[in-house]
C-alpha positions as CSV (number, residue, x, y, z in Angstrom):
1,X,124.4,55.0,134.0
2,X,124.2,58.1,132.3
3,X,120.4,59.6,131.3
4,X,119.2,62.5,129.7
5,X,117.5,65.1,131.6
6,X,115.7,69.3,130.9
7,X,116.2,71.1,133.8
8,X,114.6,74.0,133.9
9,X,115.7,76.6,136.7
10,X,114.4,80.3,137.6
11,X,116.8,82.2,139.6
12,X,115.6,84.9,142.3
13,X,115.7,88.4,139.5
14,X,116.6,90.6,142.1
15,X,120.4,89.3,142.3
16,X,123.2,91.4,140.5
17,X,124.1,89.0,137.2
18,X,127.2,88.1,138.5
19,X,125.8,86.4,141.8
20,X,123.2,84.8,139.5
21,X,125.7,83.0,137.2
22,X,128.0,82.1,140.0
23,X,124.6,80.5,141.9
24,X,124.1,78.5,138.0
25,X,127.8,77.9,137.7
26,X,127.6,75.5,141.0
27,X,124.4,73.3,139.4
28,X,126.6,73.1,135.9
29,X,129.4,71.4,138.0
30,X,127.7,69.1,138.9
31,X,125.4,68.7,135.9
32,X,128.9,68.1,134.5
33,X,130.6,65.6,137.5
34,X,131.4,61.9,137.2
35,X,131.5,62.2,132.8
36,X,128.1,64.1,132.6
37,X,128.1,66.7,129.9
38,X,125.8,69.4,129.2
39,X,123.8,69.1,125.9
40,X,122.0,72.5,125.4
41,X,121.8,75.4,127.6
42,X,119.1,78.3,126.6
43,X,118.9,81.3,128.6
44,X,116.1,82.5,128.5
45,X,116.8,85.4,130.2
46,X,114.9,88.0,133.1
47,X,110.6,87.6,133.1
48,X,107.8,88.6,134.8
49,X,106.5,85.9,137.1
50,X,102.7,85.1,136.6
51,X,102.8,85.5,140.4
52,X,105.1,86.5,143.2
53,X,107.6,83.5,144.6
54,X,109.4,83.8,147.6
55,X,108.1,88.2,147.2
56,X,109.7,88.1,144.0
57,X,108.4,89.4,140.8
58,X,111.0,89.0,138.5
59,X,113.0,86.1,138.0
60,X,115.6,84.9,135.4
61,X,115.1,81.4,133.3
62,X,117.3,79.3,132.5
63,X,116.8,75.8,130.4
64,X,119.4,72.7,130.4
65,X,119.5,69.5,128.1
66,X,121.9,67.7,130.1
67,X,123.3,63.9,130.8
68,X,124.3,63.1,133.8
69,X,124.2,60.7,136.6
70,X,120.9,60.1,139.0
71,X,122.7,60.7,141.9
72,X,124.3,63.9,140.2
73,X,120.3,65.1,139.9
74,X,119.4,64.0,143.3
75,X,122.0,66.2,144.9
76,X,121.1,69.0,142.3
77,X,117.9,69.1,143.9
78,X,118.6,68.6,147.3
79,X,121.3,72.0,146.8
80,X,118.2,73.8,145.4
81,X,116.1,73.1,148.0
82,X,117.8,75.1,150.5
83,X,119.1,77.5,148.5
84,X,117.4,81.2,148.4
85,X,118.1,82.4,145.1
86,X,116.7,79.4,143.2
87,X,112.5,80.2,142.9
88,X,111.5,77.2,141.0
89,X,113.0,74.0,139.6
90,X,112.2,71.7,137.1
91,X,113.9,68.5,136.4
92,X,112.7,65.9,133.8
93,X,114.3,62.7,132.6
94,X,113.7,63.1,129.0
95,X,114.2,59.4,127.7
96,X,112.5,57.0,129.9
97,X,112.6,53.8,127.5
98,X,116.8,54.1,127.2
99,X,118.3,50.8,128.1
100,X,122.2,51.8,128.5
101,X,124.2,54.8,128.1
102,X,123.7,57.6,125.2
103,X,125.2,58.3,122.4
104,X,126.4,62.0,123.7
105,X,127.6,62.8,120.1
106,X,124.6,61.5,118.5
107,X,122.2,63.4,121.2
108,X,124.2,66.7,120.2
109,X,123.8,66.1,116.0
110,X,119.6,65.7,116.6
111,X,119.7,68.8,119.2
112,X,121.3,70.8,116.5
113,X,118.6,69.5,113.6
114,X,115.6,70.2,115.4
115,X,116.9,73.9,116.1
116,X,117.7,74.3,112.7
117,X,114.1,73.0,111.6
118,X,112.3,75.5,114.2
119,X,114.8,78.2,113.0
120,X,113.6,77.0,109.6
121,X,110.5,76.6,110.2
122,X,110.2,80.1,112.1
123,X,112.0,81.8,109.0
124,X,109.3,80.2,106.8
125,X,106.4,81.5,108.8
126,X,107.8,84.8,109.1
127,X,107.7,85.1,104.9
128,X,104.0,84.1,104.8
C-alpha cells in the first residue's frame, strides 16, 4: 500500500557536492522502488546548524514529499542510521486517515496549487 510521507534529511556540509548528491541519490532509489514516486523535492540548500552534530557546523537540507512503500521507509531509515554523512532525519507520514492507495496525479495538481498560493501569497505581501 502506497502512503505519503516528508522526509526531511540534513547531509554532513563538510562533503564535496558531488559525494553529497551521490549519498541523496541512494535514498531517492529507494524512495522511488516497488512504484513509489517522488512528489516534491526542495533543496534547501547549505545552513548553519543551531548546534554542532556529529562536530559538524554546517550541514545541507534537503526536503522530500514522497509515496512510497512502509517497508521502502523502514529500510530508508535503517541505511541512515549507519551512515556518516546523514546528521539528522526526519520522516513523517503525512496522511494518516488514507484508506487505500493515492491518487499520485491528484497529489501532484494540489502540491503545485498550494505553491502557487504561497508564491501568490508572498508576491502579495511583498507589494504591501
Amino acid at each position: 500500500m502506497l502512503r505519503e510521507y516528508d522526509f526531511t534529511v540534513i547531509v554532513r556540509g563538510e562533503l564535496p557536492e558531488t559525494e553529497a548528491v551521490k549519498a541523496l541519490a541512494q535514498y531517492e532509489s529507494l524512495m522511488v522502488g516497488e512504484g513509489g514516486e517522488v512528489l516534491k523535492k526542495d533543496d534547501w540548500g547549505m545552513k548553519r546548524l543551531a548546534y554542532p552534530i556529529k562536530k559538524s557546523f554546517r550541514g545541507y537540507y534537503v526536503n522530500y514529499d514522497f509515496v512510497g512503500h512502509p517497508a521502502s521507509v523502514a529500510e530508508m531509515e535503517r541505511l541512515m542510521r549507519i551512515d556518516d554523512n546523514i546528521l539528522r532525519y526526519l520522516v513523517v507520514r503525512v496522511s494518516e486517515d488514507q484508506k487505500g492507495d493515492i491518487d499520485i496525479a491528484a497529489r501532484k495538481v494540489a502540491l503545485a496549487q498550494q505553491e502557487k498560493d504561497a508564491r501568490e501569497a508572498e508576491a502579495k505581501r511583498r507589494k504591501e
